[in-house]
N, C-alpha and C positions, 0 to 999 in steps of 0.2 A: 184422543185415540180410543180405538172399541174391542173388546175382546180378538174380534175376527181379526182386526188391522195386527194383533199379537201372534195369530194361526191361532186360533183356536173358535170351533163353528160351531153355535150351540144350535142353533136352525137344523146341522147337518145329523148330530147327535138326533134331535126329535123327530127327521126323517128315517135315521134307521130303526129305531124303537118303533113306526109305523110298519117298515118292511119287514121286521120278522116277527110280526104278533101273530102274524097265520103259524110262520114253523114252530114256533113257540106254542104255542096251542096244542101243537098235534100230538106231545108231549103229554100233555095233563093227565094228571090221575085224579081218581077222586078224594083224595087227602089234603089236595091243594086248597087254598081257604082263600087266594088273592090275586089278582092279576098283575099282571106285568106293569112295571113304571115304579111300584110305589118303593119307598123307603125300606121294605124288607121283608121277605114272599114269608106269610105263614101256610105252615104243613101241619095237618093234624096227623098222627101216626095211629092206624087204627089198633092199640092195645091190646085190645081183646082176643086178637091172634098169639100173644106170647103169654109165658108163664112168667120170663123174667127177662125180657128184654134187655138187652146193648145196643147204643148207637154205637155207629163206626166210622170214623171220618176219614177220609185220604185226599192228598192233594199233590198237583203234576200238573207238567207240563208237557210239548211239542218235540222241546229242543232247535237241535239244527237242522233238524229234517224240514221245517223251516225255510231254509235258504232254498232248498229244491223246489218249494213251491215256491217263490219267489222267483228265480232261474225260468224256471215253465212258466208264469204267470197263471199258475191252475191251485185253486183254495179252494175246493169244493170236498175234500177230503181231509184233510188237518185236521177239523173240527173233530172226525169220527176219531181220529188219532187221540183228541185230548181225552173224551169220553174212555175210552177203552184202556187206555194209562192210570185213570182213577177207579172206575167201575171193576176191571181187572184186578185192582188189588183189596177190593171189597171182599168179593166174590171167595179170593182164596181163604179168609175167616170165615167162609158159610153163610156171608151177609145178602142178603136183599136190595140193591142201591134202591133211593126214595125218591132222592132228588141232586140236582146237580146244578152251579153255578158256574159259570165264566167269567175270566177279565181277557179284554181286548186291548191292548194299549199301542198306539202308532202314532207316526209325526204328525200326519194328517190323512182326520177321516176321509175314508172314500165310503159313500154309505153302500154304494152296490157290493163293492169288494167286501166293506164289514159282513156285509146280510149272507155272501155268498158263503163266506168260512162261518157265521151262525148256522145256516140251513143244514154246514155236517155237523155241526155239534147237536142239532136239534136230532139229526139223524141218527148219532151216536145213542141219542138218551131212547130215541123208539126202540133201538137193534137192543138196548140195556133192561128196557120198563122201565126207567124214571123218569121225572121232571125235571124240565129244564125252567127251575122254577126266577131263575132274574140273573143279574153280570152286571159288571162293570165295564161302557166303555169310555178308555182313556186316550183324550185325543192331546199328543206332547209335543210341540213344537220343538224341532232343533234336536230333539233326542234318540229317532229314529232315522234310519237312510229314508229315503222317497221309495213308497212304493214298499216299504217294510212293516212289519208290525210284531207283536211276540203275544204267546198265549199262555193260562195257563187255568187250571181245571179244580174244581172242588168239588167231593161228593159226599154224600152220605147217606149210610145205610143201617138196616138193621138186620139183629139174629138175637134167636133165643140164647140165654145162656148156657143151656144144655146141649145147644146143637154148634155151639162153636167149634170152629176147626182152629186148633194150635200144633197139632204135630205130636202133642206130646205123648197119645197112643200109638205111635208111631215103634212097631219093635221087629226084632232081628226077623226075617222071613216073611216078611212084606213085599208088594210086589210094587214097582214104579212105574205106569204109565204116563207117556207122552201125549200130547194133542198137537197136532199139526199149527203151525203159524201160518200165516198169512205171508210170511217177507220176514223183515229185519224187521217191522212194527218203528217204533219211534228210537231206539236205541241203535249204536255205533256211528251215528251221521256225521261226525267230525273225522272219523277215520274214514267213511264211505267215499266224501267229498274229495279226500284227499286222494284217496285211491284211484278216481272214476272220471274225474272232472279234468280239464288239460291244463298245463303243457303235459301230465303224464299219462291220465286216464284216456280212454276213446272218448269221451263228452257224455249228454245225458240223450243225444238224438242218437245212438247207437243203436242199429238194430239189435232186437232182446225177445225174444218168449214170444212171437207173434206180434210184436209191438215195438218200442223203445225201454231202452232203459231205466231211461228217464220216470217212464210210466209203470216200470214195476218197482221203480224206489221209492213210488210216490203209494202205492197200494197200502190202502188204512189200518192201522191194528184188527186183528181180530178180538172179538167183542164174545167173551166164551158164558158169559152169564147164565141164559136159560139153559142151555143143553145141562150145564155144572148142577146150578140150583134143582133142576127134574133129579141129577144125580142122585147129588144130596138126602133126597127124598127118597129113594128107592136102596140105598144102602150107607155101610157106614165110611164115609172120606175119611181117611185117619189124618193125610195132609194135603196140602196144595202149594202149590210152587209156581207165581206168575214171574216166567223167566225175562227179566228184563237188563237194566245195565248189571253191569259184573258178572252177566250170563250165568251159565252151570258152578262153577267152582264159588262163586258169593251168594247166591241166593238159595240153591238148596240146604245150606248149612243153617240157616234164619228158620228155619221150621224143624228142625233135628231135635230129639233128645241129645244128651252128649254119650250116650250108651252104645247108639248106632252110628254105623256110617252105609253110604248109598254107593252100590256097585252098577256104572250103568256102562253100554256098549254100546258105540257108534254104529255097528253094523243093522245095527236094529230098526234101522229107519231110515229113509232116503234123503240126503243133505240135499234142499231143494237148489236146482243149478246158479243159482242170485248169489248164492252163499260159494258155492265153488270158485265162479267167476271172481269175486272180491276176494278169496284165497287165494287166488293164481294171480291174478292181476297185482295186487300189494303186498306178495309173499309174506302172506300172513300166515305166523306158525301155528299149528293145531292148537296149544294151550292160549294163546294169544285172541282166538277165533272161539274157543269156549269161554273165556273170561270177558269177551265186549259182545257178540251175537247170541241171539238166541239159537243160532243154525240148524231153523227148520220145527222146532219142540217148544210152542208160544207158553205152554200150561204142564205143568205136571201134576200125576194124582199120585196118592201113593195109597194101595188100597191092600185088605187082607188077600191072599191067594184067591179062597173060594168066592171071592165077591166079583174078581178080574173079569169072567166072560161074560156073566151081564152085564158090568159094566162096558166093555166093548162096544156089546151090541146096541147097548143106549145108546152110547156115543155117535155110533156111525149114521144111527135110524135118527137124529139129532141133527148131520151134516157136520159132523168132526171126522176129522179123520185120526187113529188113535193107533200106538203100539205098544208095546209091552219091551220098552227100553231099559231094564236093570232090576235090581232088587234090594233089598234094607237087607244087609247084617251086622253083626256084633262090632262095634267099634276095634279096631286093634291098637299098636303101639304110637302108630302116628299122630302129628298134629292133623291133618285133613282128615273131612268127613265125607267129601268123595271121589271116588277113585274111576276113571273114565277108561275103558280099554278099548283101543280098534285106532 
């Protein structure tokens, strides 16, 4: 017996390493020191730029958003998903991503399928500036459906240590901006599925937005890096909040002092109609939809008053779309640190 007669095609593996050395390329930066294939990509980091440098690592995955692409047969967008679930939680420590790795693991390779979900992760790392410096792929007999596969994402980045974002400048009379999402990004897709898909939902070919449903569930994270980082640089971010599972009520409290708490207001911003429609459709109750979705608010900034209107205007002259959703005050007698009205 031969590997192959096990499922397993190492011929097919060495065809896909052939098909994405172009999008893998397009990636490169000049800190990379090694091409693709070998045993373990070196990155020189070029020092010279920090006074006292941090690496910053983060690691993610897809989820079940997943199955949607699976569903449509369309994997040209996941990849940018994986990137922007790691890159995304860089970013909100004031970090730089460098470079980034994948693992691919499925029953059995299909190399165009693989190359096609690599070309958005390659995508992911151009929309980020990093390298998509090597991966892993895992081809598992018997452990996948046909036709399935699962992803999941590694990055890392740097920042000075002076210019690290923790939050913990963060005091009573600060002001909270939003950035626009993209969608629901990679978070609540177990509840989406459930919602949307039949015998109870309309299906994923429902018409939607000028489109299908379908194809706006599948719409990639947004990827907030440079517009953030130019931020960064032009004023002081006291915090950041990449709104992902556990929505508003679990992740802005991860960047709190325990002094303050965050006053924000629904009214302040337009609940994009993707978010409505999955609240009416699965009579999902308002706390229920701020605890799993990001509803419409992918990023938060939380910056002093007088710094707010230029930041705005970066934002927008950036291609964010940005509002001024709440403010920091004094903590009170409660156990919660934020308090949502509308």
């Amino acid at each position: 017996m031969t590997y192959r007669d096990a499922g397993v095609d190492i011929d097919a593996g060495n065809r896909l390493v052939d098909m994405i050395r172009g999008a893998v390329g397009t990636t490169r930066r000049a800190e990379v020191c090694s091409d693709l294939g070998g045993y373990g990509a070196l990155f020189r980091p070029q020092w010279g730029r920090f006074q006292d440098p941090l690496l910053v690592s983060t690691t993610d995955g897809v989820g079940t958003k997943l199955k949607l692409a699976f569903l449509m047969e369309r994997h040209d967008t996941v990849g940018i998903d994986l990137v922007a679930m790691s890159v995304n939680d860089l970013v909100v420590q004031g970090a730089e991503p460098l470079f980034f790795l994948d693992y691919f693991a499925t029953g059995r390779l299909d190399p165009a399928l693989a190359a096609t979900v690599i070309g958005g992760i390659a995508e992911g790392c151009r929309q980020a500036g990093c390298a998509l410096v090597g991966g892993e792929t895992a081809e598992m007999p018997d452990f996948y459906a046909p036709g399935e596969y699962d992803l999941a994402g590694f990055a890392v980045g740097i920042v000075d240590r002076q210019r690290l974002i923790n939050g913990q400048r963060i005091v009573p009379g600060d002001v909270v901006v939003g950035l626009a999402s993209s969608g629901p990004h990679a978070n609540g897709y177990s509840l989406i599925r459930r919602i949307i898909l039949p015998p109870h939902g309309p299906g994923l070919d429902a018409p939607f937005a000028g489109g299908t449903l379908g194809e706006t569930l599948l719409t990639p994270t947004r990827i907030y890096i440079r517009s953030l980082l130019e931020l960064c640089g032009q004023i002081e971010v006291r915090g950041l909040v990449h709104v992902t599972g556990g929505g508003f009520w679990d992740n802005i409290p991860r960047i709190l002092p325990a002094t303050v708490q965050v006053e924000i207001s629904l009214q302040n911003w337009p609940m994009p109609p993707v978010f409505r429609l999955l609240q009416d459709l699965g009579q999902v109750s308002r706390d229920e939809m701020l605890r799993t979705f990001n509803c419409g608010i992918g990023m938060i900034a939380v910056l002093a008053p007088e710094d707010v209107d230029l930041a705005l205007a970066h934002l927008q002259r950036s291609g964010e779309q940005a509002w001024v959703i709440g403010r920091v005050t004094a903590r009170g007698d409660g156990p919660d640190q934020v308090c949502i009205h509308g």
